[in-house]
Every structure is written in structure tokens, then in C-alpha cells.
N, C-alpha and C positions, 0 to 999 in steps of 0.2 A: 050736745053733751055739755052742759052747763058747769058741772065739778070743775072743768080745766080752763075757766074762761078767769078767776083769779089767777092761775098762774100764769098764765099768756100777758094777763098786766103787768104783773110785775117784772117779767122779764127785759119788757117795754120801759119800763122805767126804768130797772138798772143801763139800761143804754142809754136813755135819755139821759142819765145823771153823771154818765163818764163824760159828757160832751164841756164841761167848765174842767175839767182835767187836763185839756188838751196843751201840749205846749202856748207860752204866748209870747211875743218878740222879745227876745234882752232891752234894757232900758239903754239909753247914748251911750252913758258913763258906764257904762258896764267893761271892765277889758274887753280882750280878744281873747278865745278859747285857750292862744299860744301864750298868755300872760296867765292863766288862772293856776298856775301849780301841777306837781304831776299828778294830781287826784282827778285832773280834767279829763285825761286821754291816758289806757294804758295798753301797752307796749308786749307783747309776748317776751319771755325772755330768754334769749338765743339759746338754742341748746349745742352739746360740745360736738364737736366734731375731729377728725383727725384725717392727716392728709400724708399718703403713703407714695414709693414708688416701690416696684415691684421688677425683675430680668428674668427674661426667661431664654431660654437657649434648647436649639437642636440642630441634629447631623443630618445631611442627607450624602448617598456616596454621587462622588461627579459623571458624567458621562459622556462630557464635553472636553478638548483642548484646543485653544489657542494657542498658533504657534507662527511668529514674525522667521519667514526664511528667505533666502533671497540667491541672487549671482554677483559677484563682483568681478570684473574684468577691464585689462590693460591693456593698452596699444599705443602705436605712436602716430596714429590719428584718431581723431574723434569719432571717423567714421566707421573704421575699424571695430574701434574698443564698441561702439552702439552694435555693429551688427553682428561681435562676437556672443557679446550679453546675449542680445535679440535671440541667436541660436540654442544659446548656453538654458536660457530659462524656461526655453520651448518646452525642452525635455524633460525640465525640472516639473511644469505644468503636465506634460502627458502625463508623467512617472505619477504625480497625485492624484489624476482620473483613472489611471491604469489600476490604482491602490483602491477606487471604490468611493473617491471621495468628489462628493457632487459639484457642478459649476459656483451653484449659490455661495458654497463657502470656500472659496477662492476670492481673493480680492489683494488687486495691488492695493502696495501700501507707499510705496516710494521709488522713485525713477530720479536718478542725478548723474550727471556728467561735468568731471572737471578735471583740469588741466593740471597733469603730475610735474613738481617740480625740484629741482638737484640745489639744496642749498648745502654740498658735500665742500664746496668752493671756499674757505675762508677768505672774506675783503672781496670777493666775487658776488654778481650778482646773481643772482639763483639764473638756473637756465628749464629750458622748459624740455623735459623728456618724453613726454607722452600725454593721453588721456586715460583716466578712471570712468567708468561708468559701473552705475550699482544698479539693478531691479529688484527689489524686494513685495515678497507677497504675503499678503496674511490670511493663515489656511485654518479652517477649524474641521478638528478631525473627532468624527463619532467611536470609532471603533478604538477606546483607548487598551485594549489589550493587542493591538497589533500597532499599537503605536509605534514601540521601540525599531519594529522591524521598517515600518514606513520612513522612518528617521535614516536610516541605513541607507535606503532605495535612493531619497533623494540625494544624500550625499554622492552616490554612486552616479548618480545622474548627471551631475553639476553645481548644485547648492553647497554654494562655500559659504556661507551668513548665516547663522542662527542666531537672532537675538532675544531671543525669550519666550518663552512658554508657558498659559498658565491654564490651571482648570478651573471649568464651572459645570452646573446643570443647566439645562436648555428648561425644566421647570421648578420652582423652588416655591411652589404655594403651598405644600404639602407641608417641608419642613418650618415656614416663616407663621403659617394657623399653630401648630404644634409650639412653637416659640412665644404667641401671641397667648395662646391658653395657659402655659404654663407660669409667664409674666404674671397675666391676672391672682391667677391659683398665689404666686408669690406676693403680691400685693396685698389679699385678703389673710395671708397668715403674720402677716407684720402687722396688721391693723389689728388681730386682734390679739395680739403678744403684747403690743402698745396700748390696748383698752384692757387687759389683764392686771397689767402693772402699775393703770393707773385707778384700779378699783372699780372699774365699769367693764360694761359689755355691749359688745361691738352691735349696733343697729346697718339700718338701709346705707346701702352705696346712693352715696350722692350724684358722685360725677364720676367718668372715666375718660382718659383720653389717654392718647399714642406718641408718644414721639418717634419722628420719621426714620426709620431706620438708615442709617449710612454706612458707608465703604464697601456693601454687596456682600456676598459668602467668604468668608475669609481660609484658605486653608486650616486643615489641622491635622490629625494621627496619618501617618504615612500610609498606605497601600500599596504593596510591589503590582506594578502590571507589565512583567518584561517578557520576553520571548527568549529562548534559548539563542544565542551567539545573536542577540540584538540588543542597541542602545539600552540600560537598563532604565525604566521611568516609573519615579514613583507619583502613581495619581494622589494619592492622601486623600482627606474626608473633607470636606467644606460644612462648615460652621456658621447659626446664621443666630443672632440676637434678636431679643423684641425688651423693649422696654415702660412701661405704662404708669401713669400717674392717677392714682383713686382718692377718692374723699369718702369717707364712711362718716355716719352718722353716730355716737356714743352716747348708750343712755346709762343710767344707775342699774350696779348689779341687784339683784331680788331681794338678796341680806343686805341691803346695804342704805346710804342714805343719798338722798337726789343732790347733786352738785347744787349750789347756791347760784342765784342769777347773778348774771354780771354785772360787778360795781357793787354788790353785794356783801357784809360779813355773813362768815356761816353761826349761825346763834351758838352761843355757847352751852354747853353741856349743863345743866341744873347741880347745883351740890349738895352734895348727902347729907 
């Protein structure tokens, strides 16, 4: 086919003829790319960004208590005051398994014996009257509407010590996701409150991260859970926090006109 055999030349040559185009070394004297001005290398020009944090909060109800209880007992021997406890606590232990509450959450917490002493004497030296011995256990009890009554039992039993009681849940993933969504949800409405006010509108999330949640569920609003002629005990509602740090992306609203690069004036307006 003959017709096509000029064009195929010249194709041929226009490539032959880019080959003296090609770059060719800089001369010695020539700077270095980082000396030639900023016309050498350009630079994207950052765009704006805005960096939020956001809280988020929920409730779950508790279903757990902790509770430090113990025996305290006196004699005027050691060995006495030990084997009166020894007995004393026995009962206090059955009295918690007899109530439905399992071995695993039982657990001594402290065992002391020491020497009671009479400083009634003034210019006297104190004399020695006897021994103390303390066992204390720390119980955690499931069934917080028969709590109040369980609290009765062991008194009744022998448990003279109660040093404090608190509530938690045995799981709290439910309410701490809930807390963590809501954070975000919080984060994303101040960024764009923030990109509102400042004439733009809010683009891509950058980054997100978590700060580590601390101090656990904290109590809050009461909740009666007592029993008729029992301890009265308020479980209340446990409270848990999330708090997150976002970076959003801000570009130029639709009416409006693109931020200046940075290190930049913005040109000024033309006059009428």
C-alpha cells in the first residue's frame, strides 16, 4: 500500500528529531538546583486543616458490689484472740455461700494480730492487756437487690468491720463503644462549627486517636435496691467517658474564595 509509506517517514523523523532535545549535563559553574530561586522546585501549598477534640459519655446500670468486711476480736492471748476470729469468720464465710455467693468471689484481704495496750496510766508505762486480731475479706456480690438483706446476715453472723463498698459492671464494652461513638459524633460537629465560622467547609478526617480512658466507671444518679427491714443500699448508675482527638481537612466554601498559600498576601480586591 504505497499512499502510507510518506507518512510512516515522517513519523520516523519527527522522533529522529526529538533526540538533540534531550536534556544535556549543567555546565561546572552552574549552582546547585537548591541555589537557583523558587522557580527551580515548586512546593504544593499546604492546605488548612483544623484539630478538634470531641467527649463522649454513657450509662450502664451496675450489677456488681464490692464489699471489704471482716471479724475483729480480743483476748488476753494471742492465741485465744486467733482462734476466736478463726471461729468468728468461719460463719461469716458460710453465712456468704449459704446467701449464693460463689468461692471465686471471696477473697481475704487482710489478717493482723497485735498486742492491745493500757496507756490509761499517766507517767506509767503503758502495760500490755491483751491481743487484737482482725480477718478481713473482700466479697463481691451479684445479686444487688438482696444485697441489703445479705448485709444483715453477715452482721448477724459475726462481721463487725465493714469498710466499704463500691459498685461496678462485670462488663462495660457496651456502654465505653456507645461513649467512644458519641465522642467522635462530638468531634465532627465542632469541626465543622469551626470550619463554618471560619468561611470554609469541613473536608476528609485526617487523623483520629483516643486518649486512654482513666479512673474506670465512676458512679452517678442513685438507684434504691433495698429489701423491706434490710440495710437500705443505693446501687446508683455508673458513668463511663471517651474522649478523642480528630484532624479534619478544610477546604474553600462553593461561594466563596480559596484561602491564600501560606506566606502568601491575598491579592487585593481591583478598584472601581
Amino acid at each position: 500500500m504505497p499512499q502510507f509509506r510518506p507518512l510512516m517517514a515522517a513519523a520516523t523523523l519527527m522522533v529522529l528529531g526529538a533526540t538533540p532535545l534531550m536534556a544535556q549535563p549543567a555546565p561546572a559553574d552552574a549552582p546547585p538546583p537548591a541555589q537557583m530561586g523558587h522557580h527551580a522546585m515548586k512546593h504544593p501549598a499546604p492546605f488548612a486543616r483544623v484539630t478538634v477534640t470531641g467527649t463522649g459519655q454513657a450509662t450502664a446500670q451496675p450489677d456488681m458490689a464490692t464489699i471489704t468486711l471482716g471479724v475483729s476480736t480480743r483476748a488476753t492471748t494471742a492465741a485465744d484472740a486467733m482462734a476466736q476470729n478463726a471461729e468468728q469468720q468461719s460463719k461469716v464465710i458460710e453465712t456468704l455461700k449459704a446467701e449464693g455467693v460463689e468461692a471465686r468471689d471471696i477473697q481475704t484481704s487482710g489478717l493482723n494480730l497485735s498486742p492491745v495496750m493500757d496507756f490509761s496510766d499517766q507517767g506509767q508505762p503503758p502495760k500490755l492487756v491483751g491481743y487484737g486480731a482482725q480477718n478481713s475479706v473482700t466479697v463481691r456480690v451479684r445479686d444487688l437487690a438482696g444485697l441489703g438483706a445479705v448485709l444483715d446476715k453477715l452482721v448477724a453472723s459475726g462481721a463487725n468491720e465493714i469498710s466499704g463498698i463500691a459498685f461496678s459492671r462485670d462488663d462495660m464494652t457496651g456502654a465505653e463503644d456507645q461513649a467512644r461513638t458519641e465522642a467522635v459524633a462530638d468531634a465532627r460537629r465542632r469541626a465543622e462549627v469551626m470550619a463554618q465560622a471560619a468561611g470554609m467547609e469541613l473536608g476528609r478526617l485526617i487523623s483520629l486517636s483516643e486518649a486512654q480512658m482513666g479512673g474506670g466507671p465512676r458512679p452517678m444518679m442513685a438507684m434504691r435496691a433495698e429489701v423491706a427491714s434490710a440495710t437500705p443500699i443505693e446501687a446508683g448508675e455508673l458513668g463511663v467517658s471517651a474522649n478523642v482527638t480528630a484532624v479534619f481537612a478544610m477546604r474553600a466554601a462553593e461561594n466563596g474564595e480559596p484561602p491564600a498559600p501560606e506566606g502568601e498576601a491575598t491579592p487585593a480586591a481591583p478598584a472601581n
